[in-house]
Every structure is written in structure tokens, then in C-alpha cells.
N, C-alpha and C positions, 0 to 999 in steps of 0.2 A: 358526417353530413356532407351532403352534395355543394359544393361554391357556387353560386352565380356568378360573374366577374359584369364590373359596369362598363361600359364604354370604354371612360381614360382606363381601368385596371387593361385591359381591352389591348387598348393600343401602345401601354409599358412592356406587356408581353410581345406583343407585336416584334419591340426594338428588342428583345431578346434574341426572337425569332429570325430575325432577319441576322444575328451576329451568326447564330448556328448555322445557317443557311451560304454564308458568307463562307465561312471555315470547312465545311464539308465538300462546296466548290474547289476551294482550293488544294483539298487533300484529295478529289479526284483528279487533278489536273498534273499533281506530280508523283500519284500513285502509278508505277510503272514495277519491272521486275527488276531485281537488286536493289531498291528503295527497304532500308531498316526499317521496322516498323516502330523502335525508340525518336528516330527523326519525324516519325509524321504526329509522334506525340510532342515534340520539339514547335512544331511548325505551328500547330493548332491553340499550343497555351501560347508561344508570343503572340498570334493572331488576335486572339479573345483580351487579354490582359492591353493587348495597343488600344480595342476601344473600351477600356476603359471598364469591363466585364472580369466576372471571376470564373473560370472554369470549375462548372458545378462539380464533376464527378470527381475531383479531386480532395482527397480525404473522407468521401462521403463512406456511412457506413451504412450500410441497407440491411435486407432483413436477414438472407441468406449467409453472411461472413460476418466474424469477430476481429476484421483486419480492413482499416480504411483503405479503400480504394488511391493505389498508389500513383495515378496517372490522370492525364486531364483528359484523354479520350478513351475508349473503347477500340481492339482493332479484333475484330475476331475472322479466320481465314478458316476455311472449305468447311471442315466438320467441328470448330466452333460454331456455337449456337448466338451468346453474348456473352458481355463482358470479358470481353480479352483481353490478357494486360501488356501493354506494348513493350517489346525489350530487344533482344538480340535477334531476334525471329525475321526472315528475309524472306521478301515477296515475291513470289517465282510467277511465270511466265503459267495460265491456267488457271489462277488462284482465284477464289471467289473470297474476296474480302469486303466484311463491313464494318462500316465507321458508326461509330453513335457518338453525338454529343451532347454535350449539355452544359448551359450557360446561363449563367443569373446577373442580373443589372436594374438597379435601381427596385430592388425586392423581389423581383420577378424570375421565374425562371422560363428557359426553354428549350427543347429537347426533341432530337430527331437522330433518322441514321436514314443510312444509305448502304445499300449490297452494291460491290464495283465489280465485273467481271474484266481480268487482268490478263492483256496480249489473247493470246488462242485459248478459247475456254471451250469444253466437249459440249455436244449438244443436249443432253441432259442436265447440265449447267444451264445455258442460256434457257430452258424453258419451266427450270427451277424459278430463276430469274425474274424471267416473266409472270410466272405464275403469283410469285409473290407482291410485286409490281402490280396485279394489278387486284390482288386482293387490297392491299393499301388504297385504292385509288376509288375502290367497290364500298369499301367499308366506309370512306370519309363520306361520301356520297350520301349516306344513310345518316348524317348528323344532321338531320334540320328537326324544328320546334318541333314539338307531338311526336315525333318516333318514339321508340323504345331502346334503350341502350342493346341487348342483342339482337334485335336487326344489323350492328355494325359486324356481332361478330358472325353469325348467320352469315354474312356474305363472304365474309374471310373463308370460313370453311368450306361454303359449297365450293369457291373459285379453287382450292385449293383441293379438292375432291375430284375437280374437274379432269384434272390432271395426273390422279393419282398419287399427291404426293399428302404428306400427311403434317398435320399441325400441332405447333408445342405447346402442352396445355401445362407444362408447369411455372410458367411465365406468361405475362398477360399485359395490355396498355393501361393507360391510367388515368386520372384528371391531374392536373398540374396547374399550379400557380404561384401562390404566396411560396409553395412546397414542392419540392423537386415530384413526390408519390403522395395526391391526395386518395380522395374516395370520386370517383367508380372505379374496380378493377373493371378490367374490357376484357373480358375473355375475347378468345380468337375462336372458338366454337360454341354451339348450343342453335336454339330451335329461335326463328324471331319473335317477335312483340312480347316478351318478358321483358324484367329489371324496370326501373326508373322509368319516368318519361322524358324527353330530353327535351331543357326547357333554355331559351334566350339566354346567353350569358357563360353557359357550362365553355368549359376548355379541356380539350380530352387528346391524350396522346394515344396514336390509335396503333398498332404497333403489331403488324402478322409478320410471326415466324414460321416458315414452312420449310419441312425438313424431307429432304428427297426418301429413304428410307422410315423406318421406326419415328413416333412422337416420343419416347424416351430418349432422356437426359441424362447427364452425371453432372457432379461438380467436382472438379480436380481439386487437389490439394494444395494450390493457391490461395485458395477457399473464394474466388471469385469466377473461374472463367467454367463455361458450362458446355459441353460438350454432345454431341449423341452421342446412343449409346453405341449404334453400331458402325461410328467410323464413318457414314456417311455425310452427303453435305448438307447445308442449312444455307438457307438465305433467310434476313433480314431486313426489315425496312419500316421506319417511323414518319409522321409527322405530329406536329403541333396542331389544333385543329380547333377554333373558337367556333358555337353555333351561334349565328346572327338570324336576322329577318331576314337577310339576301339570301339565304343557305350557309353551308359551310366556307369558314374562311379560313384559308391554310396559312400558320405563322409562323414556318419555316420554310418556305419558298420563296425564292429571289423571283 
């Protein structure tokens, strides 16, 4: 069943949103090359845990792995897709690295990521980039009252067709609240005005992954981090996204 959320539920998410939002700043601001990528998972749980928040992804166990989730953030670099788990792994100079977080407080959770492109990136890089950048920004756009949930991902795809680059469909966004993955799945393709009608209230992490080469995947034998299949790169990008009567309200953005 689909959640409405009320107002207050509304604005508890909100202070979620705005911790992820907080902590994602900061891990772009001292994401550079030779930066470990076990210290930006260092940096991000003291971040969350100082207000006062739990870092969701940690121990979480999702559908895909029989092994909790060892890390409090997500770091997945060039042909990482998601869920990467932070460890000895060093950020070089070119890297397309993204951060996903997620954070819960006071019952709430909230959830987003960001693609960073690191020192000199090729320019197939930067217009991967972009392209997913602005499928994310296409897709939230399409959250007001009356739409149909694949109008959001209808736009993901075309933008991302636009460019030629091709999208993950074995992974998808989500509604979120009480529950890190409630109900709608958001695909990132398909044809619009199907699914749901999107009504006052819903909260939806809206979440295009766009993969320079192949929409095929693997999942390593971490049994968490997910790869393409052919080596190439992936960019990622999420936000939190409440539908109000103003239009969409973004609850991961400072």
C-alpha cells in the first residue's frame, strides 16, 4: 500500500533530509584524490550520530544480500553502479565517485546520493554527468498531485536516450518513510501515464542510474556492491522528494 504522509510526518522527514543533505556536502568538499574511501565513511557516521541521527544503511539488510550492510554510507567509483562498500579503495584523480546516504531520526528516514566528478574527469564523464543530473531534476519535476508515477520515469529515460547513454533497470527509486524501501518501486524507464496517481502526501526517492555503455549489472561477491557488466561507467544520483500543493518539495537539499 501506497503512504500518504501528513504535514508534521512531512516536516520529521524533512529534518532527516536535511541531515543527508548536510553530510553529502561535506563529503564533496573533502572528496579529493588520495582521500581513503574507509575515512569518508569515518567522516559521515560522526556527522549523522553528532545530530543526534542513526545512520540508516548500516546493518541494513535489503533484498539482494544475506550480509548486513557493513558501512554507514555507500561509495561507489567509475563502473560501480551502487552500493559500494567503503574500505581501502583510494580516490584518484578522474574518478566518478557517488555517495548515497541514508539517515533516520525521530522514525523517519532519509535518503539521497550524489555522483562527484574528481580533479580532471574525460569528457564522456562530464556529459554522463550531466545527463544524469538532469534526469533527476526531469523526473522530480513530474511529482505534482494527478500525475501518474511513470511520467517520473518516462523522463529519466528519454533524457538519458538523449544522450545515448542507457539506464539500470535492475534497480529502481522508491517511497520512503516510516521504512528506509516502502511501495512505489520508480522504475527509471517505461512509457508515461501508467502506475498510481500521485496524490498529496506520497514521498518518493526518485533515484536515475545511468550507465555510459550496457544497462546490465552484476553483483560481486561481497554480495552487496553492483557493477556493470562491461567495465564501464555509471553515474548516480537520488533525492527525497515529498508531493505537496506547491509541487514538489525536495527533502534533501540544503
Amino acid at each position: 500500500m501506497i503512504i500518504c504522509k501528513s504535514a508534521d510526518e512531512i516536516k520529521l522527514m524533512h529534518r532527516a533530509g536535511k541531515i543527508v543533505a548536510e553530510v553529502l556536502l561535506k563529503i564533496k568538499n573533502i572528496l579529493k584524490p588520495g582521500v581513503v574511501t574507509s575515512y569518508l565513511d569515518k567522516v559521515a557516521e560522526e556527522t549523522i550520530i553528532s545530530r543526534n541521527a542513526i545512520p540508516a544503511f548500516k546493518g541494513y539488510l535489503g533484498r539482494i544480500s544475506k550480509k548486513p550492510f557493513p558501512s554507514s554510507i555507500c561509495v561507489s567509483i567509475n563502473e560501480e553502479v551502487v552500493h559500494g562498500i567503503p574500505g581501502k579503495r583510494v580516490v584518484k584523480n578522474g574518478d566518478l565517485v557517488s555517495i548515497d546516504v541514508g539517515v533516520l531520526i525521530g522514525g523517519y528516514y532519509g535518503d539521497a546520493a550524489r555522483s562527484i566528478k574528481v580533479g580532471n574527469t574525460d569528457k564522456i564523464t562530464g556529459r554522463l554527468w550531466e545527463a544524469t543530473y538532469d534526469a533527476l531534476n526531469l523526473g522530480i519535476r513530474k511529482c505534482v498531485i494527478g500525475g501518474r508515477l511513470t511520467d517520473i520515469s518516462n523522463q529519466i529515460e528519454e533524457r538519458a536516450k538523449a544522450d545515448n547513454f542507457s539506464v539500470v533497470r535492475d534497480f529502481v527509486g522508491h517511497g520512503i518513510g516510516k521504512n528506509m524501501h516502502e511501495d512505489p518501486q520508480i522504475l527509471n524507464y517505461g512509457p508515461p501515464g501508467q502506475g498510481p496517481v500521485l496524490k498529496k502526501g506520497m514521498v518518493l526517492a526518485i533515484e536515475p542510474m545511468l550507465n555510459e555503455g550496457s544497462c546490465e549489472v552484476k553483483i560481486l561477491n561481497d554480495g552487496w556492491t553492483v557493477e556493470t557488466q562491461d567495465g564501464r561507467r555509471s553515474c548516480h544520483f537520488e533525492d527525497t522528494v515529498a508531493i505537496t500543493e506547491n509541487g514538489p518539495l525536495i527533502l534533501t537539499r540544503i
